[in-house]
C-alpha positions as CSV (number, residue, x, y, z in Angstrom):
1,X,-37.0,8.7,4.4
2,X,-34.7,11.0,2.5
3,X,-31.4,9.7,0.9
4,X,-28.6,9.8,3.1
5,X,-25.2,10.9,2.0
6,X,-21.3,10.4,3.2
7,X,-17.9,11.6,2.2
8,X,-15.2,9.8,2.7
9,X,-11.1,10.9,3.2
10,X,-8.3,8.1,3.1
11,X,-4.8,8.0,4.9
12,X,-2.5,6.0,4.5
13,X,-0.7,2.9,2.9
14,X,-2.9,1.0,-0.1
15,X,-4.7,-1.3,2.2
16,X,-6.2,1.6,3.5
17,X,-7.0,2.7,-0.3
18,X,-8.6,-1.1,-1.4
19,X,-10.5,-0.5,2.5
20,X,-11.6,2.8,1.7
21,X,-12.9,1.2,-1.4
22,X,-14.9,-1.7,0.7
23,X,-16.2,1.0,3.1
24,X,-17.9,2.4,-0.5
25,X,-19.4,-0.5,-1.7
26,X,-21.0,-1.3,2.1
27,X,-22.3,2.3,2.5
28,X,-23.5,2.3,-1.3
29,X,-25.1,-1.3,-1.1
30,X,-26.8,0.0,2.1
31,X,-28.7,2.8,0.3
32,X,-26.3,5.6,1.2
33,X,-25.0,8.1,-1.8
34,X,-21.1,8.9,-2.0
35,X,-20.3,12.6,-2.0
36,X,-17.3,14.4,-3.2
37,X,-17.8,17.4,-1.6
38,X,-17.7,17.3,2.6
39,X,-20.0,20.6,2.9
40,X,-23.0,18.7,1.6
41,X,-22.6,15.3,3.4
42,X,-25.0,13.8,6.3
43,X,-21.8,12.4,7.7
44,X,-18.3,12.2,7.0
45,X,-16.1,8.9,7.2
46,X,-12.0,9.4,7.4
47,X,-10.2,6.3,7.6
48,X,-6.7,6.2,9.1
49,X,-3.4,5.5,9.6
50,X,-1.5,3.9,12.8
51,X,1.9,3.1,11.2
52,X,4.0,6.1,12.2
53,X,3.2,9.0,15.2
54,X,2.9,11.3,12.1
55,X,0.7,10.0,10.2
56,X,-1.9,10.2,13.5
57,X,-1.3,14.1,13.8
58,X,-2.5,14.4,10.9
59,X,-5.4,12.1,10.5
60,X,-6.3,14.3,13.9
61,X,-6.1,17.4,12.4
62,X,-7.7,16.9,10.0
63,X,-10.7,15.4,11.6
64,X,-10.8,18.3,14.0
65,X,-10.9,20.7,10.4
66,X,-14.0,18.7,9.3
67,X,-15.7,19.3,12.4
68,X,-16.2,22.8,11.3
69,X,-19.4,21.1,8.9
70,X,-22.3,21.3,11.9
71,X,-24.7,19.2,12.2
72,X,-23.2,16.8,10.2
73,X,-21.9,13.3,11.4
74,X,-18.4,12.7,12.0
75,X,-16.8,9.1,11.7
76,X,-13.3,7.5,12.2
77,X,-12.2,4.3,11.3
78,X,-8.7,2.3,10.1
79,X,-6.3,1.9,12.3
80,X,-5.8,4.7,14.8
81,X,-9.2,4.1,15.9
82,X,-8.5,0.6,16.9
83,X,-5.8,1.8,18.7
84,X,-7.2,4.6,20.2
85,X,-10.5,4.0,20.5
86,X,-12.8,6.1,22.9
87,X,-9.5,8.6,23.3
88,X,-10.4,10.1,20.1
89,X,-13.1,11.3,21.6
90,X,-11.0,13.8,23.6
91,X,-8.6,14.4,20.8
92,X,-11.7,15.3,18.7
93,X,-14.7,16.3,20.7
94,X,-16.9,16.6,17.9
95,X,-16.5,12.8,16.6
96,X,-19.3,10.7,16.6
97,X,-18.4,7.5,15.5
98,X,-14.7,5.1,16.0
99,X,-14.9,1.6,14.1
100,X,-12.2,-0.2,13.9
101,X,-10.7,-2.3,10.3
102,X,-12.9,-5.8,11.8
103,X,-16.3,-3.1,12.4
104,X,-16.7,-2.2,8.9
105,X,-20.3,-3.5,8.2
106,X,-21.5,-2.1,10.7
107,X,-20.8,1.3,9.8
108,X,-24.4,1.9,7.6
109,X,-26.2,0.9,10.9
110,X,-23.8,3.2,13.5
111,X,-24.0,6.2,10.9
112,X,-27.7,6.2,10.4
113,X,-28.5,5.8,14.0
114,X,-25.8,8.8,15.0
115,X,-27.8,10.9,12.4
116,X,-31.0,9.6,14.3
117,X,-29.5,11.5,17.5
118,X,-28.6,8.1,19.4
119,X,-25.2,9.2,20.3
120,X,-21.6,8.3,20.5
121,X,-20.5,4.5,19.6
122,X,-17.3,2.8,19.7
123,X,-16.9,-0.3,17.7
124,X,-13.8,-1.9,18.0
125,X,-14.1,-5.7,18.4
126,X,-11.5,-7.8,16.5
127,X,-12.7,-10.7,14.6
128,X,-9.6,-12.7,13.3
129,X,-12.4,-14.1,10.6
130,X,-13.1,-10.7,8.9
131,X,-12.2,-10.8,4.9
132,X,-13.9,-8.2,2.9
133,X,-15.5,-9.3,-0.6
134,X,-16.3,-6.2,-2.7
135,X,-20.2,-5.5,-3.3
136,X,-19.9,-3.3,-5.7
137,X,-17.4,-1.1,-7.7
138,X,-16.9,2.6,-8.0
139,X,-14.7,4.6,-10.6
140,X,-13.2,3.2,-13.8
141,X,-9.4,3.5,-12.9
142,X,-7.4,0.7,-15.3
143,X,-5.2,-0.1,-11.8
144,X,-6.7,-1.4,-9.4
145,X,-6.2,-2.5,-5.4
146,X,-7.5,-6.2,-4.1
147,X,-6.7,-7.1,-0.5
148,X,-6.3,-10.9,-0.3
149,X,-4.9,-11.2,3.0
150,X,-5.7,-8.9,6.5
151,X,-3.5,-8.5,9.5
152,X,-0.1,-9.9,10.7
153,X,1.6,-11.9,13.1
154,X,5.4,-11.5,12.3
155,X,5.3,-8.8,15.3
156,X,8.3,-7.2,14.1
157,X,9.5,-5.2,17.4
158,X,8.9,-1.6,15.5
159,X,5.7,-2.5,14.0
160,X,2.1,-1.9,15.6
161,X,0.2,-3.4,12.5
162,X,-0.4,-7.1,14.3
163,X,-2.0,-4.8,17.2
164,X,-4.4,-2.9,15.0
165,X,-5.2,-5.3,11.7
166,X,-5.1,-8.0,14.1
167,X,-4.6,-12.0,13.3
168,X,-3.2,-13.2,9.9
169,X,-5.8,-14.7,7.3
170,X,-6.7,-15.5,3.7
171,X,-9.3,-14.5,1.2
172,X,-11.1,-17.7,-0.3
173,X,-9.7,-18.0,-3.8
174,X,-12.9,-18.0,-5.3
175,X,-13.8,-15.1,-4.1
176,X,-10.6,-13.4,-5.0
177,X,-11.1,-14.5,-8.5
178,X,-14.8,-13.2,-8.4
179,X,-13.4,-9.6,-7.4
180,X,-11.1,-9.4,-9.6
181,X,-14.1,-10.1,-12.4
182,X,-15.8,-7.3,-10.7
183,X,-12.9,-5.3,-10.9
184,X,-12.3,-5.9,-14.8
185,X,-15.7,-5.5,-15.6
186,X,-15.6,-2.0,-14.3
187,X,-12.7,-1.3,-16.1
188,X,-9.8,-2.8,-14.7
189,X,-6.6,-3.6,-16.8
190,X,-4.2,-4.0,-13.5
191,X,-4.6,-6.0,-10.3
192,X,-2.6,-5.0,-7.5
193,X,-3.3,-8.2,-4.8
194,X,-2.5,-6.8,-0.9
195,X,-1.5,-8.2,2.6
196,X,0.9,-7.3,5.2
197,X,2.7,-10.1,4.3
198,X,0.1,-11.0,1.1
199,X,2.9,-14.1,-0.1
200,X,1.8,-16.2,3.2
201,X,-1.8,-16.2,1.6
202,X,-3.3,-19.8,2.2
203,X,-6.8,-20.8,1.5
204,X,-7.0,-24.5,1.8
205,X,-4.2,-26.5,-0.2
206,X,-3.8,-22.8,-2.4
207,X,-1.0,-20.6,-1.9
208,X,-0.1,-17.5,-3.0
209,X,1.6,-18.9,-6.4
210,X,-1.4,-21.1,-6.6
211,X,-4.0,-18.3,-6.6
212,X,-1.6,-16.7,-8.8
213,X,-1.8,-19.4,-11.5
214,X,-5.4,-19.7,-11.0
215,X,-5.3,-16.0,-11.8
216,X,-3.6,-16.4,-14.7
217,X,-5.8,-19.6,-15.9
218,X,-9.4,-17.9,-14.7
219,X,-9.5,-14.1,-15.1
220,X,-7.7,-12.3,-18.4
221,X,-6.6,-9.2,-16.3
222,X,-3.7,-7.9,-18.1
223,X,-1.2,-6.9,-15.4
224,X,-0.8,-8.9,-11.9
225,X,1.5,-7.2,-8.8
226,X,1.6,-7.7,-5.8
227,X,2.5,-6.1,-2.0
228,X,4.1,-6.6,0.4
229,X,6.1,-9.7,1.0
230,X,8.0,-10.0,3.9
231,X,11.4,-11.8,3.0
232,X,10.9,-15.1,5.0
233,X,7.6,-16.1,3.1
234,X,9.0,-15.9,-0.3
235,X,8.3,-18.6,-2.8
236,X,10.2,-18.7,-5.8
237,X,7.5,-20.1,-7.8
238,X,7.1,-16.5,-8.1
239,X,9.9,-15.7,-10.3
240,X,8.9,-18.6,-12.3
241,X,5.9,-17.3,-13.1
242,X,7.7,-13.8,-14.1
243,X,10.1,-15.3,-16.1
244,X,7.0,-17.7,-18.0
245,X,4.1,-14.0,-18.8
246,X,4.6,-10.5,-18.4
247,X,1.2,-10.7,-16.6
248,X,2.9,-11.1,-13.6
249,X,4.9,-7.9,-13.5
250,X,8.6,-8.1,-12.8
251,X,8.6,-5.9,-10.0
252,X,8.8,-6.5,-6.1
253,X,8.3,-4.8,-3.1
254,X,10.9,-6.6,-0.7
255,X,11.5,-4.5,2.6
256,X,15.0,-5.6,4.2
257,X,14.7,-2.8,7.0
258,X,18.2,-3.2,8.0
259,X,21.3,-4.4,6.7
260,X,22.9,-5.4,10.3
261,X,21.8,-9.4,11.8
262,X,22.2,-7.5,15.2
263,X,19.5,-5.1,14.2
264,X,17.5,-7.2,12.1
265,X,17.4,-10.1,15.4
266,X,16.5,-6.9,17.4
267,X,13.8,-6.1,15.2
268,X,12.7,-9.8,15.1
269,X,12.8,-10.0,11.7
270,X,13.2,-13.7,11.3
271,X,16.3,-13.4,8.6
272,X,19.3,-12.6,8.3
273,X,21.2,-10.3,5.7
274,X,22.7,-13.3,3.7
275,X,19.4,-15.2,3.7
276,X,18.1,-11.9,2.4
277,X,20.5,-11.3,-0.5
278,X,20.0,-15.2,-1.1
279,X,16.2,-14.7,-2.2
280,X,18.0,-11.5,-4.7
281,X,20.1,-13.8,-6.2
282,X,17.4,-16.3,-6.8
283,X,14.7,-13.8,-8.3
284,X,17.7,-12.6,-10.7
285,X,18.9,-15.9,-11.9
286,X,15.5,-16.4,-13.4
287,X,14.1,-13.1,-14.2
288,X,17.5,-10.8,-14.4
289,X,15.4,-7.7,-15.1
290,X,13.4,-8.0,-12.0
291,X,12.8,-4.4,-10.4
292,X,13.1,-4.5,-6.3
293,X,12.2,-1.9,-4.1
294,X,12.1,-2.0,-0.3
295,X,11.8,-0.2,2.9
296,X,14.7,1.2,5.1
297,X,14.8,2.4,9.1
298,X,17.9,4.0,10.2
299,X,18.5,4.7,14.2
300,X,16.9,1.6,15.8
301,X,18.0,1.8,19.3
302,X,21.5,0.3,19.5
303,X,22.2,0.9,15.8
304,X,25.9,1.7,15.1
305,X,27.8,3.2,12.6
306,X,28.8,0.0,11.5
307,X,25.4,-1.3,11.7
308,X,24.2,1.3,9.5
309,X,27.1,0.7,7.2
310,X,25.9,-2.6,6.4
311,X,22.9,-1.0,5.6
312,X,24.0,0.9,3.1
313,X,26.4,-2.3,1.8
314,X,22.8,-3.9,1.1
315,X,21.6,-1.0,-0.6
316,X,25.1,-1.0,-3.0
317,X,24.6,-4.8,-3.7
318,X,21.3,-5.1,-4.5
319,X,20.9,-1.5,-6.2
320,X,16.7,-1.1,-6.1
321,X,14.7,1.1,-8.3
322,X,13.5,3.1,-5.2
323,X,13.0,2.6,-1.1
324,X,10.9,4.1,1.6
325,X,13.4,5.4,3.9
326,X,12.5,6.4,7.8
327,X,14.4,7.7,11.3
328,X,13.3,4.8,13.9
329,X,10.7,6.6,16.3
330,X,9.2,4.5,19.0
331,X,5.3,3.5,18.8
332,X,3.5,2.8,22.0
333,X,2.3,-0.5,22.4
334,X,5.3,-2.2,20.4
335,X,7.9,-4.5,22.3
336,X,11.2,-2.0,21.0
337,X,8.8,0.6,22.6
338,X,10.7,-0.6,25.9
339,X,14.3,-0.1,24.4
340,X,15.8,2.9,25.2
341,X,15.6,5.2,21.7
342,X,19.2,6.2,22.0
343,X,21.0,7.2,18.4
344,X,20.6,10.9,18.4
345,X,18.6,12.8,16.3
346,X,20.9,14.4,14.2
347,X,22.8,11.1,13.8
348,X,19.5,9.4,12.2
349,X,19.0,12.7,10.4
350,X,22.9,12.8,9.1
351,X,22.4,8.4,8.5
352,X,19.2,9.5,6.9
353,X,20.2,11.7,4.0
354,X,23.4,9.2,3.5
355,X,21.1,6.6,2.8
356,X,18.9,8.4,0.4
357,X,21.6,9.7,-1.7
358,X,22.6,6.0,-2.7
359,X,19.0,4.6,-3.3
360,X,18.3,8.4,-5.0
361,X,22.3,7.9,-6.9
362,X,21.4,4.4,-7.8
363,X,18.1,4.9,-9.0
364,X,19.2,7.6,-11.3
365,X,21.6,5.3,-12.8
366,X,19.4,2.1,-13.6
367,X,16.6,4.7,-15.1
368,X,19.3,6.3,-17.2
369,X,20.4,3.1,-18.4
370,X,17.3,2.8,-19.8
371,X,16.9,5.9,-22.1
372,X,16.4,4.6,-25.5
373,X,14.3,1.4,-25.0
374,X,11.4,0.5,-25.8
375,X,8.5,-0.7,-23.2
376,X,4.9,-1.5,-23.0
377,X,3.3,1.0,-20.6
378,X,-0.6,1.0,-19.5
379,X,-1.6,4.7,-19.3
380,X,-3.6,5.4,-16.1
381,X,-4.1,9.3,-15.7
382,X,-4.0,12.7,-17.6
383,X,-1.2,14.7,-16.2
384,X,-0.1,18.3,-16.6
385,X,3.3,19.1,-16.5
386,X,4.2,22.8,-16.8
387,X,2.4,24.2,-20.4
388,X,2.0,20.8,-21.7
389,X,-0.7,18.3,-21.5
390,X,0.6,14.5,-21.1
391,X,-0.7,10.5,-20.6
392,X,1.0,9.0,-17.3
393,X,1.2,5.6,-17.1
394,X,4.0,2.5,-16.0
395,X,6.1,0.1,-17.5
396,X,6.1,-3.6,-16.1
397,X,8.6,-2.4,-13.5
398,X,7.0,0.0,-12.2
399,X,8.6,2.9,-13.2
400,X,6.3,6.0,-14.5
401,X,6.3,7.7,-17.9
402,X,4.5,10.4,-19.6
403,X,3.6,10.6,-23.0
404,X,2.0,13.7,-25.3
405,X,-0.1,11.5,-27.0
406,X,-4.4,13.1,-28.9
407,X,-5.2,9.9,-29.6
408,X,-4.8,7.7,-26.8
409,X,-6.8,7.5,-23.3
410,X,-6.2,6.2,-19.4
411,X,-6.6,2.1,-19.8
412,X,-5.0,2.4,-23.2
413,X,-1.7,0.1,-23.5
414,X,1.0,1.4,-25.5
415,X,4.5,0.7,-27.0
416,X,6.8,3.8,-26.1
417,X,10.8,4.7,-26.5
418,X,12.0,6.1,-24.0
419,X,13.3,9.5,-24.7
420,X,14.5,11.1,-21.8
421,X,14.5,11.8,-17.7
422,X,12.9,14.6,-15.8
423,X,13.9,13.9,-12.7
424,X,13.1,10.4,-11.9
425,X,9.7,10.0,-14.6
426,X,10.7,8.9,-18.1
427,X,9.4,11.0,-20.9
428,X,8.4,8.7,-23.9
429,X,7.6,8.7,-27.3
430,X,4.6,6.1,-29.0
431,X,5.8,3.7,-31.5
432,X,2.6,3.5,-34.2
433,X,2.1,2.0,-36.3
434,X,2.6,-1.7,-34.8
């Protein structure tokens, strides 16, 4: 039997990166060879998005594009085809194969019979049991993604991910500390750990600053983040540990969505804007450096002006290194799907742009304050930026800087000053010589 061969696309957030990654080590283990070039594939595999209407469109598109390859095996999996399903199949009329995120091992069977001739298949059975172990690794990047939680039950009112991922649950902590081996072995210098809400990780007695501190005791992986933690599972054992190693990076993703208790009760978020700047005040009494980013939705149905302006209050007082920002649009399937969508378009547009002038103001001004420090950054990439030839990498926090640097290489972890802005990326300068 001749080799058979796949090429695979990702969209999406960086579960959909680490599951990408899991859909390579399954295919590879199973005898099948990864392409990098679509024209020359047995079948192609694109794994989606379901978050936002947009990100759909063009996960669509984009499949109906690679259907211009004939003959050759066209796949979908990730979270629109969970919530599609066999409607794909009229969106795209040349697909093949739908698998949703619980159907990944059986993709290597589904894709060898479709290249057989056996026909269409849908596989989208949830299994609230499903935690994928990596078999294998590709690539050599020094920063890395590690799911150790899948799906969600918060069923924020907005959000379609508890319909798609499907039930919360946990990652064995030995086998997260077993992938994280694999992971340094292949090159690995950084570890970011995943979940929708990835600090309500439980495995037995273990929680998430448990696995943490087995982490840091078992593995010597250089860097530890972490994303995303929704704000009513925080522990701060977490900013103990920051304040104790730099291993665990001082940086957290903590979405706040809304800065109005109305809203935020509306969006059955399950805190309120005080208990919210509580946990801030918490993190900064013991690690005062801590970098916070977050996630922002203007023009949820019934949002006022003053509404938003509390918004942007939270955005004054807590003052975050940077924020995904977004104009409420309704998903089907959700519960605020029934509320009537009734802040204007060019009111969420107008709220829109107010709100990312203050994170983009704001941001501007922590980074600037900066100019002249020195930082440990771990390089990750080669970069070109106009003529010139530089090293990217990040500082603990999370913010990016290049340096010009012959005799240094991604993985390489150096000691920089801080020289100057463009735009929001520092431009450094290494310190030899120590």
């Amino acid at each position: 039997m001749s080799p058979k061969n796949v090429y695979l696309e990702c969209f999406g957030c960086q579960m959909n990166a680490f599951d990408t990654e899991v859909l390579e080590s399954i295919l590879e283990s199973e005898g099948f060879g990864i392409l990098q070039d679509p024209s020359e594939a047995d079948a192609i595999l694109v794994n989606t998005c379901s978050v936002r209407e947009n990100a759909e469109r063009r996960a669509i598109g984009r499949l109906n594009d690679l259907s211009r390859y004939k003959g050759t095996v066209l796949a979908v999996c990730g979270c629109m085809a969970q919530r599609l399903g066999d409607r794909l199949f009229e969106l795209v009329p040349a697909l093949d194969i739908v698998a949703g995120p619980d159907n990944y091992a059986a993709l290597p069977s589904a894709i060898s019979a479709a290249i057989s001739g056996e026909g269409r298949k849908v596989l989208v059975e949830k299994d609230g049991s499903v935690t994928y172990r990596l078999r294998s690794v590709s690539g050599s990047s020094p920063s890395r993604y590690l799911s150790v939680t899948r799906g969600c039950e918060n069923y924020c009112s907005y959000c379609i991910v508890p319909y798609v991922r499907g039930s919360f649950r946990s990652k064995e902590a030995g086998g997260v500390i077993e992938d994280i081996g694999l992971l340094k072995a292949s090159g690995a210098k950084e570890v970011t750990l995943l979940g929708q809400n990835v600090m309500a990780y439980r495995s037995g007695d273990c929680g998430f600053v448990d696995l943490l501190g087995r982490i840091l005791e078992e593995t010597d992986i250089e860097r530890i983040r972490f994303l995303t933690t929704h704000p009513r599972d925080v522990d701060d054992g977490i900013f103990t540990l920051m304040a104790e190693t730099d291993r665990v990076c001082p940086h957290m993703h903590l979405p706040f969505q809304a800065g109005s208790d109305r809203i935020l009760s509306m969006m059955n978020r399950g805190y309120t804007r005080s208990g919210y700047l509580d946990i801030i005040d918490r993190a900064r009494a013991l690690r005062p450096d801590i970098a916070l980013t977050t996630d922002v939705i203007v023009g949820f149905p019934g949002e006022t002006e003053d509404d938003f302006e509390e918004t942007l209050d939270i955005v004054e007082r807590v003052r975050f290194d940077s924020a995904f920002t977004f104009k409420y649009s309704q998903r089907e399937g959700t519960k605020a799907a029934g509320l009537e969508d009734d802040v204007p378009v060019e009111v969420k547009k107008s709220r829109l742009d107010n709100l990312n002038a203050a994170i983009r103001r704001i941001r501007m001004e922590i980074m600037a304050a900066r100019i002249g420090s020195v930082e440990e950054i771990l390089l990750d990439a080669r970069v070109k930026k106009g003529e010139y030839q530089f090293l990217k990498g990040r500082t603990l926090h999370f913010r990016n800087v290049l340096v010009e640097s012959e005799n240094r290489k991604p993985g390489d972890t150096v000691s920089v000053v801080l020289k100057e802005l463009s735009k929001f990326t520092f431009i450094g300068e290494e310190i030899t010589g120590r």
